[in-house]
C-alpha positions, 0 to 999 in steps of 0.5 A: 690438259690436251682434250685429244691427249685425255681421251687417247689416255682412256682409250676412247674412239674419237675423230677429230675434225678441222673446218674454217673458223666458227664463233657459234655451235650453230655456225659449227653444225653448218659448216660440219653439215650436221644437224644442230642437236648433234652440236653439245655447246658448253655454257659456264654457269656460277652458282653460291656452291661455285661453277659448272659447266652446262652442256645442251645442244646447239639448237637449244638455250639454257632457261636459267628459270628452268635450271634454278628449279633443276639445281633447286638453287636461286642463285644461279647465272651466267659466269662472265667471259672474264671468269671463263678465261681463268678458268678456261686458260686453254680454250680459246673464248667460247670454244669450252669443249663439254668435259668439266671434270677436266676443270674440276668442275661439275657437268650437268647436261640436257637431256635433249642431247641424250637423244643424239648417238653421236655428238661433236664439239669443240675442241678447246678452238674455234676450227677443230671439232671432236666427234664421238658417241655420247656413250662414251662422252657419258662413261668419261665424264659421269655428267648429271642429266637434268631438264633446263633447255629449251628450243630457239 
């Protein structure tokens, strides 16, 4: 599903935005000209219970040490680009917008991005951003918040 089209369907403000092609959040941030903490990128991890999808800002990487003892779960890591693809099928590679539920998959989100009033992302490409509260991102999507990020 069209993430536009999901949050048009729930009736929630949203603006969408274009700006030349970016491959990183933090890229994204400059070229929108906001600070790097409003930037939620998304990170497909897989675990023994299966996938999901870890939301963090962009100025922040995920310490897997740090999720293993959130998650209290050993096996924890980084799903590959090749699992991402299938099941991403609509997202242009590394442009997973931060709703996993629209996967039928699990959202943990750092509480570092529970700061921001807003946040943007992208929006399943690399040259169009949405930007909305994250109130409203958190009523949508129901995500469980957790400590696993840490600065660049």
């Amino acid at each position: 599903m069209k993430l536009e089209q999901y949050l048009m369907d729930q009736r929630i403000a949203f603006e969408r935005v274009h700006h030349e092609p970016t491959f990183t959040a933090n890229r994204m941030a400059e070229c929108l000209h906001v600070s790097g903490k409003e930037v939620a990128k998304s990170v497909l991890l897989r675990g023994p219970h299966g996938y999901m999808l870890a939301v963090l800002p962009s100025t922040h990487r995920i310490d897997l040490e740090r999720m293993k003892r959130e998650l209290d779960d050993e096996d924890v890591e980084m799903a590959s680009e090749q699992e991402i693809e299938q099941l991403f099928p609509d997202c242009e590679t590394g442009a997973l917008p931060p709703f996993g539920s629209l996967y039928h998959l699990p959202t943990i989100v750092d509480d570092s991005l529970t700061q921001d009033e807003r946040i943007v992302f992208d929006a399943q490409c690399h040259d169009e951003a949405i930007r909305m509260t994250f109130r409203d991102f958190q009523f949508l999507e129901h995500p469980r918040i957790g400590h696993f990020a840490r600065p660049c």
